[in-house]
N, C-alpha and C positions, 0 to 999 in steps of 0.2 A: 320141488317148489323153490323159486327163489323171492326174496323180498331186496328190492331196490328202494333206498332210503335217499329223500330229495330237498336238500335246503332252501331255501329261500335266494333270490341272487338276479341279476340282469345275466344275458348273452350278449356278447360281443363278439364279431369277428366276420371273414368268410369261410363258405363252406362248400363241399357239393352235397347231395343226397345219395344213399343209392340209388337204382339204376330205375325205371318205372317198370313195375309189376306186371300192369296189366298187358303193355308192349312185351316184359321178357315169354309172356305165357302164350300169347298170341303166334308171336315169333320162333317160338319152338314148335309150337303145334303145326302152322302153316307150312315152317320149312318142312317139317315131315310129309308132305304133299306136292312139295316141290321136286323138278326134277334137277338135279346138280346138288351141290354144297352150299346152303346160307351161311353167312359170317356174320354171328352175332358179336358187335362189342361191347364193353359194358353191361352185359346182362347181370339182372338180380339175383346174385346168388343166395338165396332166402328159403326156407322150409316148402313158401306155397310154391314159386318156382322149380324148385327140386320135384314136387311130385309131377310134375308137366315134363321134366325132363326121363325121369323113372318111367313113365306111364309112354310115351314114343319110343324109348326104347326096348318096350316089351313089344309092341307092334312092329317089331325088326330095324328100328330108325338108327342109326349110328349117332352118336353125339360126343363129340368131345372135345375136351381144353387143351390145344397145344401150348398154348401160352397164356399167363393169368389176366383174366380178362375178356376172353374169347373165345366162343361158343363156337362149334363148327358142324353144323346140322346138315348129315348127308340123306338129301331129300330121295326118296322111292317113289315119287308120283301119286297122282292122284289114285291108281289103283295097284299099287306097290306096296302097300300096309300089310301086315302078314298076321294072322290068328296070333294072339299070343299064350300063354302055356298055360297060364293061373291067372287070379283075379286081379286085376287093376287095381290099386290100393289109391285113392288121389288125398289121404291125406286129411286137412283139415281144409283143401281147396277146393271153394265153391266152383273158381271157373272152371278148373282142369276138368270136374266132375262133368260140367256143361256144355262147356264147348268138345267137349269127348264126344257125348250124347249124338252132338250132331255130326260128327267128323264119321263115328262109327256105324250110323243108323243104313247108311249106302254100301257099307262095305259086303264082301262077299262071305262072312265068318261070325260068330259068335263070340262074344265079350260080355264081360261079367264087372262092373263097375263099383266099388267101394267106398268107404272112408274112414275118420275119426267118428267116434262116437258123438261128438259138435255135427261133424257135416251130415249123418246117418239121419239128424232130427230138422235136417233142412228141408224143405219143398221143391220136389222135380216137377212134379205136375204141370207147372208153367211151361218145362219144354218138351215134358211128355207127351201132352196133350198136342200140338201143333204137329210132332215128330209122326205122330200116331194117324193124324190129320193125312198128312203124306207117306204114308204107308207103312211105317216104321213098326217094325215089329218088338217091344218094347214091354217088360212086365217087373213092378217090383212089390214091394211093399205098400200096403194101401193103396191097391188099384195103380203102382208107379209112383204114388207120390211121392216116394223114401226109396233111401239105397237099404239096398242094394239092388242095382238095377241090371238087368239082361239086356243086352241087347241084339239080337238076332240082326245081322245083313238082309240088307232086300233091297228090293228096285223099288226105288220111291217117284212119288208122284210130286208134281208142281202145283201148287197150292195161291189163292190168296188170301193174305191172313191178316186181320186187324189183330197187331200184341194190344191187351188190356192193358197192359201197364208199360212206359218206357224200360227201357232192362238192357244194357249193353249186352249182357250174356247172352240171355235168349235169342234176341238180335243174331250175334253170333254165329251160336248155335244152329239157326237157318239158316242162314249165310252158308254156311259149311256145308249141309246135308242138301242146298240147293245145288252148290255144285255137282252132286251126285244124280241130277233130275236131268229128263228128256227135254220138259218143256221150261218155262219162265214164272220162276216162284216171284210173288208181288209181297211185299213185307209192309205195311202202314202204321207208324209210329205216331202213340198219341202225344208225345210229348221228345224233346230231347233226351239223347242219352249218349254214351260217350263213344265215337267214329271212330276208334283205332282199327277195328278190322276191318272197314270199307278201303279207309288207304291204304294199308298195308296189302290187301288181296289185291287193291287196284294195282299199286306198283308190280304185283307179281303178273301182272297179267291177266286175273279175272274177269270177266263179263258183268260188273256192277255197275247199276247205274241210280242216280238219286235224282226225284225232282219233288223238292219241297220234304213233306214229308215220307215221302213212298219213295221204295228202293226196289229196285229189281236183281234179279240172281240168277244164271243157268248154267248147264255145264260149258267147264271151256272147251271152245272147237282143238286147240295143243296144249301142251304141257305149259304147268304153271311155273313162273320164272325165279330162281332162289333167290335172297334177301342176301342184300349188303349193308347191313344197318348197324348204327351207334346210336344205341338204347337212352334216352338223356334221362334226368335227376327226373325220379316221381314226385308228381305233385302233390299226390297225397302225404308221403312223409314230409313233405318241407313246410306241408302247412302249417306241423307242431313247431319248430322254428318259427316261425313266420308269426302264428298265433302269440308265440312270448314274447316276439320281439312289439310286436302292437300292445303289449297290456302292461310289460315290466317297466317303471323307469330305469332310465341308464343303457338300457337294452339298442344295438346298433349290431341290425344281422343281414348279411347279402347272402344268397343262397347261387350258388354258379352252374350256371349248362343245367336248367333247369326246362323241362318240360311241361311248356303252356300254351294245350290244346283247350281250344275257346270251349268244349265240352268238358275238360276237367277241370279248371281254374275257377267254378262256382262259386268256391271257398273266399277267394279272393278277392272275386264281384262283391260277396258279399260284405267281408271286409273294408271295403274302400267305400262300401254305401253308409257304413257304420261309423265313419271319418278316419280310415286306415292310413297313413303316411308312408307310401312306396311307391318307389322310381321302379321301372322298366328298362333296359338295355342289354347292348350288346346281343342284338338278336342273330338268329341262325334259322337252319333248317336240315334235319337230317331224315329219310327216311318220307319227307312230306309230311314231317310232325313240327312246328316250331319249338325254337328254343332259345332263352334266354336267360339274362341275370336278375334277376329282383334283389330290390334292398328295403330293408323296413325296419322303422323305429316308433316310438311309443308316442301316445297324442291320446287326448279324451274320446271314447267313441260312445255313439248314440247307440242305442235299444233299436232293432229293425224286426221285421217276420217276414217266415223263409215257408214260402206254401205253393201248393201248385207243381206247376213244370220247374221250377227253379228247384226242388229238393233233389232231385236225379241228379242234378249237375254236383252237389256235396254231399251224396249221400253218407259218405266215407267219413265225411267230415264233420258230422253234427255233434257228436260227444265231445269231440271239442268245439265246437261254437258254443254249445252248453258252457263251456268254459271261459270262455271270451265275454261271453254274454254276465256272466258275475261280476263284469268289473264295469262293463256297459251303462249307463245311464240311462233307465227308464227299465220297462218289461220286454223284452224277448220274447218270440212266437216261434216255436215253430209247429206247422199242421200239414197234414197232407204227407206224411212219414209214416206210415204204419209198419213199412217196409222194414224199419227198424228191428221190430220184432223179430224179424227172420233170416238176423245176421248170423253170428259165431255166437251173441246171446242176444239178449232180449235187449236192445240196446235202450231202450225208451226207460224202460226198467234198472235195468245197471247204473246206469248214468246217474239218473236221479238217487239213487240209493246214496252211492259212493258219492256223489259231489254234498250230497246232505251232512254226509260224517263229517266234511270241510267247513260247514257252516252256510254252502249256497244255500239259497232263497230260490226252490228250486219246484216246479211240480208237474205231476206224470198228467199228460191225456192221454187217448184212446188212443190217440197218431201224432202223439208230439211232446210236445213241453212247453212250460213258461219258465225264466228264470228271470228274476227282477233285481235290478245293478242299482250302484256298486254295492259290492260286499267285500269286509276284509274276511280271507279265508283265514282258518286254523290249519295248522298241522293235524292228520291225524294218521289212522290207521288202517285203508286203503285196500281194498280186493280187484284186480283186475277180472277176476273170473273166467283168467283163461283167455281173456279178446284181448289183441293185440291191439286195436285201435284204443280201444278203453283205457290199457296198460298207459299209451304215452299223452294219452290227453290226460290222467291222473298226475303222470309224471308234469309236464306243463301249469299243471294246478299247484301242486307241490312247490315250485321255482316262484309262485304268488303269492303263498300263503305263509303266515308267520308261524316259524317252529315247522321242525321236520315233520315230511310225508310220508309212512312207510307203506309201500305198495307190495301187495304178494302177490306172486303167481305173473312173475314179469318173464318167465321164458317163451314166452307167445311172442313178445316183440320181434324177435328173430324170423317170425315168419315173412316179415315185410320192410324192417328196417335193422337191418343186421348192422350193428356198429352204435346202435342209439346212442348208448350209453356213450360210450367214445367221441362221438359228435358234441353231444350237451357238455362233458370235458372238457372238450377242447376249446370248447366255446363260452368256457369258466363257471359252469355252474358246477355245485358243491352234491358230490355222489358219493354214497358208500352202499356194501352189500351186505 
Protein backbone atom coordinates (compact mmCIF):
# COMPACT_ATOMS: atom_id res chain seq x y z
CA UNK A 1 0.00 0.00 0.00
CA UNK A 2 1.23 3.40 -0.73
CA UNK A 3 -0.45 6.80 0.58
CA UNK A 4 0.33 9.79 -1.59
CA UNK A 5 -0.23 13.07 0.30
CA UNK A 6 -1.48 16.31 -1.83
CA UNK A 7 -1.49 19.93 -0.90
CA UNK A 8 -3.34 22.43 -2.03
CA UNK A 9 -1.63 24.67 -5.00
CA UNK A 10 -2.30 25.84 -8.90
CA UNK A 11 -0.23 23.86 -12.01
CA UNK A 12 1.71 25.68 -14.18
CA UNK A 13 3.66 24.98 -17.03
CA UNK A 14 3.99 22.59 -20.16
CA UNK A 15 3.78 19.10 -20.40
CA UNK A 16 3.32 15.76 -22.43
CA UNK A 17 1.28 12.76 -21.16
CA UNK A 18 2.09 9.38 -21.44
CA UNK A 19 1.45 7.72 -24.36
CA UNK A 20 -2.63 6.54 -25.05
CA UNK A 21 -3.44 3.40 -23.61
CA UNK A 22 -6.07 2.26 -25.55
CA UNK A 23 -3.93 2.89 -29.06
CA UNK A 24 -0.70 1.10 -27.03
CA UNK A 25 -3.02 -2.20 -26.45
CA UNK A 26 -4.63 -2.18 -29.72
CA UNK A 27 -1.28 -1.79 -31.55
CA UNK A 28 0.28 -4.63 -29.93
CA UNK A 29 -2.50 -6.94 -30.38
CA UNK A 30 -2.91 -6.13 -34.15
CA UNK A 31 0.63 -6.18 -34.81
CA UNK A 32 0.60 -9.72 -33.62
CA UNK A 33 -1.59 -10.36 -36.72
CA UNK A 34 0.41 -8.59 -39.04
CA UNK A 35 2.59 -9.88 -41.26
CA UNK A 36 6.30 -8.16 -41.10
CA UNK A 37 7.46 -5.89 -37.94
CA UNK A 38 5.15 -2.90 -36.59
CA UNK A 39 7.13 -0.08 -35.01
CA UNK A 40 5.51 1.24 -32.19
CA UNK A 41 6.86 4.62 -30.83
CA UNK A 42 6.02 6.10 -27.86
CA UNK A 43 4.00 3.36 -26.52
CA UNK A 44 2.60 3.24 -22.85
CA UNK A 45 4.77 1.51 -20.78
CA UNK A 46 2.04 0.91 -17.93
CA UNK A 47 0.88 -2.40 -15.98
CA UNK A 48 -2.39 -2.56 -18.36
CA UNK A 49 -0.14 -2.25 -21.48
CA UNK A 50 2.32 -4.79 -20.11
CA UNK A 51 -0.12 -7.50 -19.73
CA UNK A 52 -1.18 -7.04 -23.75
CA UNK A 53 2.49 -7.31 -24.34
CA UNK A 54 3.13 -10.68 -21.82
CA UNK A 55 -0.18 -12.09 -23.31
CA UNK A 56 1.30 -11.86 -27.66
CA UNK A 57 4.07 -13.13 -26.52
CA UNK A 58 2.86 -16.35 -25.06
CA UNK A 59 0.97 -16.73 -28.53
CA UNK A 60 4.63 -16.89 -30.15
CA UNK A 61 4.60 -13.04 -30.99
CA UNK A 62 8.20 -11.59 -30.61
CA UNK A 63 8.34 -8.06 -29.12
CA UNK A 64 10.93 -5.94 -28.26
CA UNK A 65 12.66 -2.65 -27.21
CA UNK A 66 15.77 -1.96 -29.20
CA UNK A 67 15.81 1.39 -28.06
CA UNK A 68 13.81 3.40 -25.21
CA UNK A 69 10.72 4.25 -26.65
CA UNK A 70 10.17 1.60 -29.15
CA UNK A 71 8.05 -1.22 -29.54
CA UNK A 72 9.06 -3.52 -32.23
CA UNK A 73 6.25 -6.24 -32.87
CA UNK A 74 7.23 -9.01 -35.12
CA UNK A 75 3.81 -9.87 -36.68
CA UNK A 76 2.94 -13.91 -37.56
CA UNK A 77 -0.13 -13.16 -39.48
CA UNK A 78 -3.39 -13.68 -39.30
CA UNK A 79 -3.08 -17.44 -38.85
CA UNK A 80 0.54 -17.49 -37.39
CA UNK A 81 -0.47 -17.26 -33.52
CA UNK A 82 0.67 -20.38 -31.83
CA UNK A 83 -1.05 -22.32 -28.66
CA UNK A 84 0.55 -20.99 -25.79
CA UNK A 85 1.83 -23.29 -22.84
CA UNK A 86 -0.24 -22.09 -19.64
CA UNK A 87 -2.74 -19.65 -18.92
CA UNK A 88 -2.89 -16.11 -20.09
CA UNK A 89 -2.69 -13.88 -17.09
CA UNK A 90 -4.21 -10.29 -18.55
CA UNK A 91 -3.77 -8.71 -15.45
CA UNK A 92 -6.00 -6.09 -14.07
CA UNK A 93 -6.92 -5.29 -17.95
CA UNK A 94 -10.27 -5.16 -19.12
CA UNK A 95 -9.31 -4.75 -22.76
CA UNK A 96 -6.29 -7.31 -23.10
CA UNK A 97 -8.93 -9.79 -21.41
CA UNK A 98 -11.47 -8.63 -24.53
CA UNK A 99 -10.12 -7.98 -27.25
CA UNK A 100 -8.16 -11.58 -26.69
CA UNK A 101 -11.69 -13.03 -26.69
CA UNK A 102 -12.13 -12.06 -30.04
CA UNK A 103 -8.58 -12.40 -31.56
CA UNK A 104 -8.50 -16.07 -30.11
CA UNK A 105 -12.16 -17.22 -30.80
CA UNK A 106 -10.91 -18.25 -34.80
CA UNK A 107 -7.74 -19.50 -34.00
CA UNK A 108 -6.90 -23.21 -34.37
CA UNK A 109 -5.84 -23.98 -30.48
CA UNK A 110 -7.14 -23.62 -27.10
CA UNK A 111 -6.46 -20.69 -24.48
CA UNK A 112 -7.38 -20.30 -21.18
CA UNK A 113 -7.77 -16.45 -20.24
CA UNK A 114 -7.33 -14.93 -16.66
CA UNK A 115 -6.89 -12.06 -14.29
CA UNK A 116 -6.61 -10.00 -11.10
CA UNK A 117 -8.95 -10.68 -8.70
CA UNK A 118 -10.75 -6.86 -9.90
CA UNK A 119 -10.99 -8.13 -13.45
CA UNK A 120 -12.22 -11.99 -12.38
CA UNK A 121 -15.56 -9.94 -10.96
CA UNK A 122 -15.84 -8.18 -14.34
CA UNK A 123 -18.68 -9.08 -16.95
CA UNK A 124 -17.62 -11.20 -20.18
CA UNK A 125 -20.92 -11.90 -21.23
CA UNK A 126 -21.20 -8.86 -23.36
CA UNK A 127 -18.59 -10.52 -25.60
CA UNK A 128 -19.46 -14.02 -24.86
CA UNK A 129 -22.66 -13.87 -25.84
CA UNK A 130 -22.09 -12.45 -29.69
CA UNK A 131 -18.69 -14.59 -29.77
CA UNK A 132 -21.02 -17.59 -29.15
CA UNK A 133 -23.47 -16.10 -31.64
CA UNK A 134 -20.77 -16.99 -34.34
CA UNK A 135 -19.74 -19.96 -33.26
CA UNK A 136 -17.19 -19.56 -30.64
CA UNK A 137 -16.68 -22.00 -28.53
CA UNK A 138 -16.27 -20.23 -25.33
CA UNK A 139 -17.13 -21.52 -21.42
CA UNK A 140 -16.38 -19.90 -17.98
CA UNK A 141 -17.79 -18.97 -14.91
CA UNK A 142 -21.42 -18.29 -14.75
CA UNK A 143 -22.35 -19.52 -17.93
CA UNK A 144 -18.97 -17.20 -19.38
CA UNK A 145 -19.90 -14.38 -17.56
CA UNK A 146 -16.41 -14.28 -15.40
CA UNK A 147 -12.90 -15.43 -15.89
CA UNK A 148 -11.64 -17.54 -16.28
CA UNK A 149 -12.57 -18.06 -19.50
CA UNK A 150 -11.72 -21.13 -22.16
CA UNK A 151 -11.62 -20.58 -25.16
CA UNK A 152 -11.49 -23.31 -27.67
CA UNK A 153 -10.47 -22.30 -31.73
CA UNK A 154 -13.10 -22.85 -34.31
CA UNK A 155 -14.43 -21.78 -37.68
CA UNK A 156 -16.66 -19.01 -36.99
CA UNK A 157 -19.71 -17.77 -38.58
CA UNK A 158 -20.58 -14.17 -39.83
CA UNK A 159 -23.22 -12.79 -37.87
CA UNK A 160 -25.36 -9.54 -37.75
CA UNK A 161 -25.49 -7.98 -34.55
CA UNK A 162 -27.14 -4.99 -32.89
CA UNK A 163 -24.43 -4.28 -29.56
CA UNK A 164 -26.97 -3.19 -26.61
CA UNK A 165 -24.85 -0.96 -25.50
CA UNK A 166 -21.89 1.37 -27.36
CA UNK A 167 -18.47 -0.39 -25.84
CA UNK A 168 -15.27 0.32 -27.82
CA UNK A 169 -14.08 -3.23 -26.49
CA UNK A 170 -16.74 -5.33 -27.70
CA UNK A 171 -16.73 -3.49 -30.88
CA UNK A 172 -13.30 -4.61 -31.02
CA UNK A 173 -13.55 -7.71 -30.06
CA UNK A 174 -15.74 -8.51 -33.32
CA UNK A 175 -13.85 -6.61 -35.23
CA UNK A 176 -11.15 -9.11 -34.53
CA UNK A 177 -12.98 -12.55 -34.57
CA UNK A 178 -14.70 -11.09 -37.99
CA UNK A 179 -11.67 -11.31 -39.43
CA UNK A 180 -11.51 -14.82 -38.94
CA UNK A 181 -15.22 -15.40 -40.76
CA UNK A 182 -16.04 -16.74 -44.53
CA UNK A 183 -18.72 -14.36 -44.84
CA UNK A 184 -19.44 -10.29 -43.82
CA UNK A 185 -20.05 -9.79 -40.02
CA UNK A 186 -22.50 -6.34 -39.81
CA UNK A 187 -21.92 -4.72 -36.25
CA UNK A 188 -24.76 -1.78 -35.50
CA UNK A 189 -23.80 0.75 -32.80
CA UNK A 190 -26.44 2.21 -30.61
CA UNK A 191 -24.56 4.94 -29.80
CA UNK A 192 -20.79 6.33 -30.26
CA UNK A 193 -17.87 4.73 -28.95
CA UNK A 194 -14.25 5.18 -29.43
CA UNK A 195 -12.83 4.21 -33.47
CA UNK A 196 -9.21 3.45 -32.75
CA UNK A 197 -9.54 -0.08 -34.04
CA UNK A 198 -11.51 0.73 -37.19
CA UNK A 199 -8.49 3.04 -38.18
CA UNK A 200 -5.93 1.45 -37.22
CA UNK A 201 -7.10 -2.11 -38.86
CA UNK A 202 -8.00 0.15 -41.85
CA UNK A 203 -4.47 1.54 -42.25
CA UNK A 204 -3.29 -2.16 -41.98
CA UNK A 205 -5.31 -3.20 -44.56
CA UNK A 206 -8.51 -4.70 -43.39
CA UNK A 207 -11.74 -4.87 -45.08
CA UNK A 208 -13.85 -2.45 -42.82
CA UNK A 209 -16.22 -0.33 -43.72
CA UNK A 210 -18.62 2.30 -41.93
CA UNK A 211 -21.86 4.01 -42.91
CA UNK A 212 -23.37 5.82 -40.32
CA UNK A 213 -23.92 3.76 -37.60
CA UNK A 214 -23.24 0.06 -39.06
CA UNK A 215 -19.74 -1.32 -39.69
CA UNK A 216 -18.91 -4.15 -41.58
CA UNK A 217 -15.96 -6.72 -41.23
CA UNK A 218 -14.56 -9.89 -43.32
CA UNK A 219 -11.66 -11.74 -43.71
CA UNK A 220 -8.87 -10.27 -45.60
CA UNK A 221 -8.35 -11.51 -49.15
CA UNK A 222 -3.88 -10.92 -48.09
CA UNK A 223 -1.97 -10.30 -45.26
CA UNK A 224 -2.56 -7.56 -43.08
CA UNK A 225 0.05 -4.66 -43.28
CA UNK A 226 2.29 -3.85 -40.02
CA UNK A 227 1.98 -0.57 -38.17
CA UNK A 228 4.30 2.40 -38.30
CA UNK A 229 3.00 4.36 -35.69
CA UNK A 230 3.66 7.32 -32.88
CA UNK A 231 1.38 6.52 -30.06
CA UNK A 232 0.43 10.38 -29.03
CA UNK A 233 -0.31 11.75 -25.25
CA UNK A 234 -3.73 9.91 -23.91
CA UNK A 235 -6.57 11.83 -23.43
CA UNK A 236 -7.64 10.26 -20.67
CA UNK A 237 -4.55 11.05 -18.47
CA UNK A 238 -4.40 14.83 -19.43
CA UNK A 239 -7.71 15.27 -18.67
CA UNK A 240 -6.68 15.28 -14.73
CA UNK A 241 -4.20 18.20 -15.78
CA UNK A 242 -6.69 19.63 -17.75
CA UNK A 243 -9.48 19.35 -14.99
CA UNK A 244 -7.01 21.45 -12.44
CA UNK A 245 -5.99 23.75 -14.66
CA UNK A 246 -9.99 24.76 -15.33
CA UNK A 247 -10.92 24.84 -11.43
CA UNK A 248 -7.48 26.03 -9.57
CA UNK A 249 -6.77 29.88 -9.61
CA UNK A 250 -3.27 30.75 -10.84
CA UNK A 251 -3.31 27.36 -12.64
CA UNK A 252 -1.83 27.93 -16.50
CA UNK A 253 -1.37 24.19 -18.22
CA UNK A 254 -0.61 23.20 -22.02
CA UNK A 255 -0.59 19.60 -22.47
CA UNK A 256 1.79 18.73 -25.89
CA UNK A 257 1.29 16.08 -28.92
CA UNK A 258 -1.76 15.28 -27.20
CA UNK A 259 -4.27 12.81 -28.75
CA UNK A 260 -7.80 14.32 -29.81
CA UNK A 261 -9.89 11.78 -31.44
CA UNK A 262 -13.43 13.41 -31.59
CA UNK A 263 -14.63 10.05 -29.75
CA UNK A 264 -12.25 10.55 -26.80
CA UNK A 265 -12.23 14.20 -26.03
CA UNK A 266 -16.01 13.92 -24.47
CA UNK A 267 -14.34 15.07 -21.32
CA UNK A 268 -13.51 18.20 -23.05
CA UNK A 269 -16.77 18.94 -25.08
CA UNK A 270 -18.01 18.78 -21.89
CA UNK A 271 -15.74 21.19 -20.26
CA UNK A 272 -16.03 23.85 -22.56
CA UNK A 273 -19.94 23.67 -22.34
CA UNK A 274 -19.48 24.30 -18.58
CA UNK A 275 -17.44 27.58 -19.70
CA UNK A 276 -13.79 25.90 -19.89
CA UNK A 277 -11.17 28.49 -21.31
CA UNK A 278 -8.92 26.50 -23.82
CA UNK A 279 -7.13 27.10 -26.97
CA UNK A 280 -6.49 24.31 -29.48
CA UNK A 281 -3.16 24.24 -31.71
CA UNK A 282 -0.58 23.03 -33.45
CA UNK A 283 -2.39 20.23 -35.00
CA UNK A 284 -0.99 16.93 -36.52
CA UNK A 285 -1.72 13.63 -37.63
CA UNK A 286 -0.09 10.43 -37.01
CA UNK A 287 -1.43 7.01 -37.61
CA UNK A 288 -4.82 8.66 -38.90
CA UNK A 289 -5.46 9.60 -35.15
CA UNK A 290 -5.11 13.59 -34.79
CA UNK A 291 -3.14 15.34 -32.68
CA UNK A 292 -2.43 18.37 -31.00
CA UNK A 293 -1.60 21.00 -28.04
CA UNK A 294 -4.25 22.22 -25.82
CA UNK A 295 -3.77 24.97 -23.25
CA UNK A 296 -6.23 25.66 -20.23
CA UNK A 297 -6.64 28.01 -17.36
CA UNK A 298 -9.24 28.57 -14.69
CA UNK A 299 -12.75 30.81 -15.38
CA UNK A 300 -16.08 30.33 -13.38
CA UNK A 301 -17.96 27.12 -14.81
CA UNK A 302 -21.54 26.33 -14.97
CA UNK A 303 -23.40 23.06 -13.63
CA UNK A 304 -24.18 20.84 -17.00
CA UNK A 305 -25.73 16.96 -17.44
CA UNK A 306 -23.89 14.39 -19.08
CA UNK A 307 -26.81 11.53 -20.21
CA UNK A 308 -27.43 9.49 -23.09
CA UNK A 309 -24.91 8.72 -26.06
CA UNK A 310 -22.56 11.48 -24.56
CA UNK A 311 -21.54 9.31 -21.45
CA UNK A 312 -19.37 6.68 -23.67
CA UNK A 313 -17.52 9.37 -25.02
CA UNK A 314 -16.16 10.15 -21.01
CA UNK A 315 -16.72 7.24 -19.61
CA UNK A 316 -13.27 7.25 -18.04
CA UNK A 317 -13.64 10.43 -17.00
CA UNK A 318 -16.69 10.83 -14.83
CA UNK A 319 -15.06 10.59 -11.24
CA UNK A 320 -13.47 13.27 -12.07
CA UNK A 321 -16.05 15.58 -13.57
CA UNK A 322 -17.50 14.55 -10.23
CA UNK A 323 -14.75 16.63 -9.20
CA UNK A 324 -15.00 19.52 -11.37
CA UNK A 325 -18.40 19.61 -10.78
CA UNK A 326 -17.76 20.68 -6.80
CA UNK A 327 -16.44 23.79 -7.68
CA UNK A 328 -19.27 24.30 -10.82
CA UNK A 329 -22.05 26.63 -10.22
CA UNK A 330 -25.37 25.10 -9.95
CA UNK A 331 -26.21 20.93 -9.66
CA UNK A 332 -24.44 18.46 -11.97
CA UNK A 333 -26.23 15.27 -13.54
CA UNK A 334 -25.02 12.69 -14.48
CA UNK A 335 -27.41 9.59 -15.81
CA UNK A 336 -27.32 7.01 -18.18
CA UNK A 337 -23.79 5.59 -16.53
CA UNK A 338 -24.59 2.48 -14.83
CA UNK A 339 -21.61 1.29 -16.60
CA UNK A 340 -19.86 2.67 -13.95
CA UNK A 341 -20.53 0.02 -11.71
CA UNK A 342 -18.65 -2.38 -13.80
CA UNK A 343 -15.27 -0.65 -13.91
CA UNK A 344 -12.08 -1.76 -11.64
CA UNK A 345 -14.95 -0.63 -8.78
CA UNK A 346 -17.98 0.50 -8.42
CA UNK A 347 -17.21 3.72 -9.52
CA UNK A 348 -20.84 5.44 -8.86
CA UNK A 349 -20.15 4.12 -5.31
CA UNK A 350 -16.30 5.06 -4.69
CA UNK A 351 -16.66 8.30 -5.91
CA UNK A 352 -19.34 9.42 -3.97
CA UNK A 353 -18.05 7.88 -0.85
CA UNK A 354 -14.50 9.36 -1.02
CA UNK A 355 -15.36 13.01 -2.55
CA UNK A 356 -18.02 12.95 0.70
CA UNK A 357 -14.88 12.60 3.18
CA UNK A 358 -13.88 16.10 1.20
CA UNK A 359 -16.95 17.72 2.09
CA UNK A 360 -18.50 17.45 -1.70
CA UNK A 361 -22.27 17.97 -1.81
CA UNK A 362 -22.44 14.89 -3.50
CA UNK A 363 -25.06 11.97 -4.31
CA UNK A 364 -25.23 8.32 -5.51
CA UNK A 365 -28.17 7.34 -8.22
CA UNK A 366 -28.92 4.04 -9.77
CA UNK A 367 -26.81 5.33 -12.95
CA UNK A 368 -25.08 8.32 -11.94
CA UNK A 369 -24.81 11.19 -9.53
CA UNK A 370 -25.74 14.83 -8.65
CA UNK A 371 -23.06 17.05 -7.26
CA UNK A 372 -24.11 20.64 -6.32
CA UNK A 373 -21.24 23.55 -6.76
CA UNK A 374 -19.32 25.44 -5.49
CA UNK A 375 -18.02 23.79 -2.48
CA UNK A 376 -14.68 24.52 -0.58
CA UNK A 377 -13.25 21.06 -0.13
CA UNK A 378 -11.25 19.77 3.06
CA UNK A 379 -8.35 17.91 3.27
CA UNK A 380 -8.87 14.62 4.26
CA UNK A 381 -8.20 10.96 4.45
CA UNK A 382 -8.83 9.50 1.10
CA UNK A 383 -9.09 5.50 -0.25
CA UNK A 384 -8.55 5.02 -3.95
CA UNK A 385 -9.57 1.45 -3.72
CA UNK A 386 -7.38 0.16 -5.77
CA UNK A 387 -8.76 2.21 -9.23
CA UNK A 388 -6.51 4.10 -10.78
CA UNK A 389 -8.82 6.45 -12.20
CA UNK A 390 -10.22 7.26 -8.72
CA UNK A 391 -6.52 7.49 -7.35
CA UNK A 392 -5.87 10.73 -9.56
CA UNK A 393 -9.16 12.33 -9.63
CA UNK A 394 -8.83 12.22 -5.56
CA UNK A 395 -5.36 13.44 -6.19
CA UNK A 396 -6.91 16.67 -8.39
CA UNK A 397 -9.32 17.18 -5.59
CA UNK A 398 -6.58 17.30 -3.04
CA UNK A 399 -4.56 20.35 -5.19
CA UNK A 400 -8.58 22.11 -4.47
CA UNK A 401 -9.10 21.52 -1.22
CA UNK A 402 -7.85 23.34 1.98
CA UNK A 403 -5.20 21.28 4.06
CA UNK A 404 -3.73 18.10 2.84
CA UNK A 405 -5.22 14.96 1.10
CA UNK A 406 -3.91 11.66 2.10
CA UNK A 407 -4.96 9.19 -0.45
CA UNK A 408 -4.15 5.30 0.06
CA UNK A 409 -3.76 2.55 -2.23
CA UNK A 410 -2.04 5.04 -4.97
CA UNK A 411 0.04 2.01 -6.80
CA UNK A 412 -2.80 1.59 -9.26
CA UNK A 413 -1.94 4.80 -10.88
CA UNK A 414 0.92 3.17 -12.72
CA UNK A 415 -1.38 1.19 -14.43
CA UNK A 416 -2.21 3.94 -16.95
CA UNK A 417 -0.12 7.05 -15.90
CA UNK A 418 3.25 6.10 -14.94
CA UNK A 419 5.02 9.16 -13.85
CA UNK A 420 1.90 11.01 -12.16
CA UNK A 421 3.39 11.99 -9.53
CA UNK A 422 6.41 13.38 -11.35
CA UNK A 423 4.21 15.42 -13.93
CA UNK A 424 2.00 17.17 -11.00
CA UNK A 425 5.87 18.05 -9.55
CA UNK A 426 7.00 19.35 -12.17
CA UNK A 427 4.13 21.18 -12.67
CA UNK A 428 4.60 22.70 -8.94
CA UNK A 429 2.13 21.16 -7.06
CA UNK A 430 3.24 20.11 -3.39
CA UNK A 431 3.70 16.01 -3.01
CA UNK A 432 4.87 13.88 -0.35
CA UNK A 433 4.67 9.82 0.33
Amino acid sequence: MRTLIVSPGPLCGRTPVPADKSMTHRALLFGAIAEGVSRLRNPLNGGDCLASWAAVQMLGVEVEEPVSGVWLVHGRGLDGLQEPSAVIDCNNSGTTVRLLAGLLAGQSFHTVLTGSEQLRKRPMGRVVTPLRQMGADIAGREEGRLLPLSVRGSQLNSIDYEMPVASAQVKSCLLLAGLYTDGLTVLHEPGPARDHSERMLKAMGAPITQLGSTMTVERPQGPLHPLDITIPGDFSSAAFLLAAAACIPGSQVTVQRLGVNPTRRGFLDVLIRMGADVTMDQWDESGGEPIGDLHMQPTTLQATTVAGNEVVTLIDELPLLAVVATQAQGVTEVRDAAELRLKETDRIATTVAELRKLGAHIEERDDGFEVEGPTVLQGAHVDSHGDHRLAMALAIAGLMAEGATAISHTDCIADSFPGFERTLAKLGARLDE
